[in-house]
C-alpha positions in Angstrom: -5.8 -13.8 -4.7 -5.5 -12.7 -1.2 -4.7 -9.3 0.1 -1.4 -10.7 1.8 -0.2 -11.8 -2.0 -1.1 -8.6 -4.0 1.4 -6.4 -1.6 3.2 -4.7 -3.1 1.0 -3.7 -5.6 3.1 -2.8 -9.6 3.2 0.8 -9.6 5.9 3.2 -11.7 8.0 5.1 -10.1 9.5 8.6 -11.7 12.5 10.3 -11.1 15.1 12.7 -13.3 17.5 10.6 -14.2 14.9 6.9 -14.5 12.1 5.9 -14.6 11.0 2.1 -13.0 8.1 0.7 -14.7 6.8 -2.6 -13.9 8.7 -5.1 -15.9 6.5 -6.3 -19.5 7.1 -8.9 -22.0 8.0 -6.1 -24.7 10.8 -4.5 -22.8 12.6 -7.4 -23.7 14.3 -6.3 -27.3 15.4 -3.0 -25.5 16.9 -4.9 -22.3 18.6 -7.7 -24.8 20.5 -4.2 -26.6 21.4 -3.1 -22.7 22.9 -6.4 -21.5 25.0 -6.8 -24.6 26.7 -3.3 -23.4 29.9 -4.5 -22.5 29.6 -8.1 -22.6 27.5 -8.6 -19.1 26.6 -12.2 -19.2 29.9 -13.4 -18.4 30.4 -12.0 -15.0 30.8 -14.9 -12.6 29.6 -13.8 -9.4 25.8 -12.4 -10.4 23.1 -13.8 -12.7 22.6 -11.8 -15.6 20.5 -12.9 -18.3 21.7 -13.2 -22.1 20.1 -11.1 -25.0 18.8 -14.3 -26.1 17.2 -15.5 -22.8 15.8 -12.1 -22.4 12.5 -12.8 -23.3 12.5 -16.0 -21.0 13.9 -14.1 -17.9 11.2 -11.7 -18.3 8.8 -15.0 -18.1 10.5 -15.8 -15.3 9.8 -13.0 -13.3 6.6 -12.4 -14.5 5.8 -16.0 -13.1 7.2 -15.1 -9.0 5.2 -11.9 -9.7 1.9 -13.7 -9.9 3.1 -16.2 -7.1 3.7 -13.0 -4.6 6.9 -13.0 -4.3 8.6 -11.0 -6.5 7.9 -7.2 -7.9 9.9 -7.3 -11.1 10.6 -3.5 -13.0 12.4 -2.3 -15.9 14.5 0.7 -15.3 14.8 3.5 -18.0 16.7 6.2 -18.4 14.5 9.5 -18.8 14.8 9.4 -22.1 12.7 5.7 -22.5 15.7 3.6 -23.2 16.1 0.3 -21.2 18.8 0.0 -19.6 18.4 -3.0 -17.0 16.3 -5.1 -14.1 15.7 -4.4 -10.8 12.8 -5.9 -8.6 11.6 -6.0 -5.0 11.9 -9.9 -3.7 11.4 -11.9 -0.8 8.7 -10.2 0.2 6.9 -10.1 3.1 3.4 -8.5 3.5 3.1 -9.6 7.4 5.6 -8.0 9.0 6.5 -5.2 5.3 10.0 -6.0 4.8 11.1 -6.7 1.0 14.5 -7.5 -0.7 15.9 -4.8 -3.2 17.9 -7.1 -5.8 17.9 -9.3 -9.2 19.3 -5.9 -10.4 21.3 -5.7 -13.4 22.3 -2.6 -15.6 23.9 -2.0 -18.7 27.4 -1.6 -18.1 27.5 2.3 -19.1 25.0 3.3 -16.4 27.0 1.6 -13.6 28.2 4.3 -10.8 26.1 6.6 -12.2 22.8 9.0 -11.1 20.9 5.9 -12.8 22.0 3.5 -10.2 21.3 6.0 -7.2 18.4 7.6 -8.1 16.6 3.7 -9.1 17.6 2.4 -5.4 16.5 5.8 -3.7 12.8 5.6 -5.2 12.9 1.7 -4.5 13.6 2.6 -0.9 11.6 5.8 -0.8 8.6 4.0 -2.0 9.3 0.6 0.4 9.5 3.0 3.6 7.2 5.9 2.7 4.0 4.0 0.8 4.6 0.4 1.6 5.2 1.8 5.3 8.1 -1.1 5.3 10.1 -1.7 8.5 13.6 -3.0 6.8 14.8 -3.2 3.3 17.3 -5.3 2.7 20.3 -6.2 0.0 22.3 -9.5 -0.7 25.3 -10.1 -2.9 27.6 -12.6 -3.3 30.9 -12.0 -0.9 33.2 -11.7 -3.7 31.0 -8.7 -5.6 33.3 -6.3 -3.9 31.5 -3.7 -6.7 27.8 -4.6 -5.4 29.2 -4.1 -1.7 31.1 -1.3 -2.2 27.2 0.2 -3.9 25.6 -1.2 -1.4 27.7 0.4 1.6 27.4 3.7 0.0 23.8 3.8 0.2 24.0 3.5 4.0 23.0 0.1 4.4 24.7 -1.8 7.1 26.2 -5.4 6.7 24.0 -8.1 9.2 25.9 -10.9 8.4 27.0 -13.2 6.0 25.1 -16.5 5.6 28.2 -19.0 4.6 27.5 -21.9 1.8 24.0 -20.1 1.4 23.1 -21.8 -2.2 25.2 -22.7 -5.3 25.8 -20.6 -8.1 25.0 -21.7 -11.7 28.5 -23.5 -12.1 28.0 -25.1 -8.8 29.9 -23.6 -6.5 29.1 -22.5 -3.3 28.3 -19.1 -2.3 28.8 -16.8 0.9 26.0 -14.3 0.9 26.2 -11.2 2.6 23.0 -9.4 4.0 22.6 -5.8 4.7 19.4 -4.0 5.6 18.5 -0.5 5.9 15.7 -0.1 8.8 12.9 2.3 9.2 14.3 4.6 11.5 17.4 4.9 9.4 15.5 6.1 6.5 15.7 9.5 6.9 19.2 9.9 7.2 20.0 7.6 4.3 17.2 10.1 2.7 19.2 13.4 3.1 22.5 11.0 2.3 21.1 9.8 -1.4 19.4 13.4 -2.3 22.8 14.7 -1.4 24.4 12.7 -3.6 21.6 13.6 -6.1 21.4 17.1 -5.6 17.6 16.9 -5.3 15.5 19.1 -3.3 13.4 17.5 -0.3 10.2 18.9 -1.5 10.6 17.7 -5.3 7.6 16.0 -6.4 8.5 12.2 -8.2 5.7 10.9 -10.0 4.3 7.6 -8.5 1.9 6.0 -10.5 
C-alpha cells in the first residue's frame, strides 16, 4: 500500500466526555444496543444502520478503510459504552483535506458534550496532526438538526450541490457542503473549548 493510501493513519483519540477508537468488528453488539435508543433507523433523511445490519455496516467500513478512503471510529462515552459512528471520509492525502460524517449517535447523547467534544478532537486532530487545510461536513438539505450542529461548530455553508445522489428510497437529494479552513481553526478552537469549558493547555490522549 502506498504512502498516499495509509493517510490518515487509525489512531484513538481521548477526551472527557468520549473517547474515538478506530471502529472493530466487536463494537458491533454495543453499537446495535445504541442505535435501538429511540428507534434511529427510521429517520428518513440520514443512513443509520439497524441493530441487525450492525455487524455488516461495520464490514462496510472496514472495507473503504482498506481501500483509503474512509477512517471509520467508534465513539464511546468515557465510561466504555458505545454510543455511535463517526469517520473521516473523502479523503484526500494530496492536498490534506478530509470529510467529517457517516456519523450517527444514540439518540440520548444528541446535543450533548458527546457530540461536541467527538467533532472538536476530529477537527483538532485533522488540522493539528494531519496538518489538514479544510475539513468539511455534508448533510442532506432537509436535516435542519445536522445543519443547525453543524453551523454551531463554526463551519460555514459553500454551497449546496442540487440532485447530488439518491437516497435509499430513491429520491433525490440536495446536499449542503460546509467546510471549516485552516486559518479558521483557531477561532473555532477557542469557540468549541468554550462551549466545553476545557482549558487550552489540557492534555487529550492521542494514541
Amino acid at each position: 500500500m502506498s504512502r498516499a493510501a495509509q493517510w490518515p493513519e487509525p489512531v484513538t483519540l481521548q477526551g472527557r466526555h468520549v473517547r474515538l477508537e478506530p471502529l472493530r468488528p466487536d463494537h458491533a453488539p454495543g453499537l446495535a444496543e445504541a442505535v435501538r435508543e429511540g428507534d434511529l433507523s427510521g429517520t428518513w433523511y440520514t443512513v443509520v444502520p439497524t441493530a441487525e445490519g450492525m455487524s455488516a455496516e461495520i464490514e462496510r467500513r472496514l472495507g473503504l478503510q482498506a481501500a483509503g478512503s474512509m477512517q471509520p471510529f467508534a465513539v464511546l462515552e468515557a465510561d466504555g459504552v458505545p454510543v455511535g459512528m463517526t469517520t473521516y471520509l473523502h479523503i484526500d492525502a494530496r492536498f490534506r483535506r478530509v470529510e467529517i460524517g457517516s456519523t450517527w449517535l444514540a439518540r440520548r447523547v444528541q446535543r450533548t458534550a458527546v457530540n461536541t467534544e467527538a467533532k472538536w478532537l476530529l477537527l483538532r486532530h485533522a488540522f493539528e496532526t494531519l496538518d489538514c487545510i479544510a475539513v468539511e461536513f455534508r448533510t442532506h438539505r432537509f436535516n435542519q438538526q445536522s445543519r443547525r450542529a453543524i453551523e454551531r461548530l463554526g463551519a460555514q455553508l459553500d454551497g449546496i450541490l442540487r440532485h447530488h445522489q439518491r437516497t435509499a428510497d430513491g429520491s433525490l437529494r440536495d446536499t449542503c457542503v460546509y467546510s471549516i479552513t485552516a486559518p479558521e481553526w483557531p477561532t473555532v478552537d477557542r469557540h468549541l473549548r468554550s462551549r466545553l469549558d476545557t482549558p487550552p493547555h489540557q492534555h487529550l490522549a492521542a494514541g
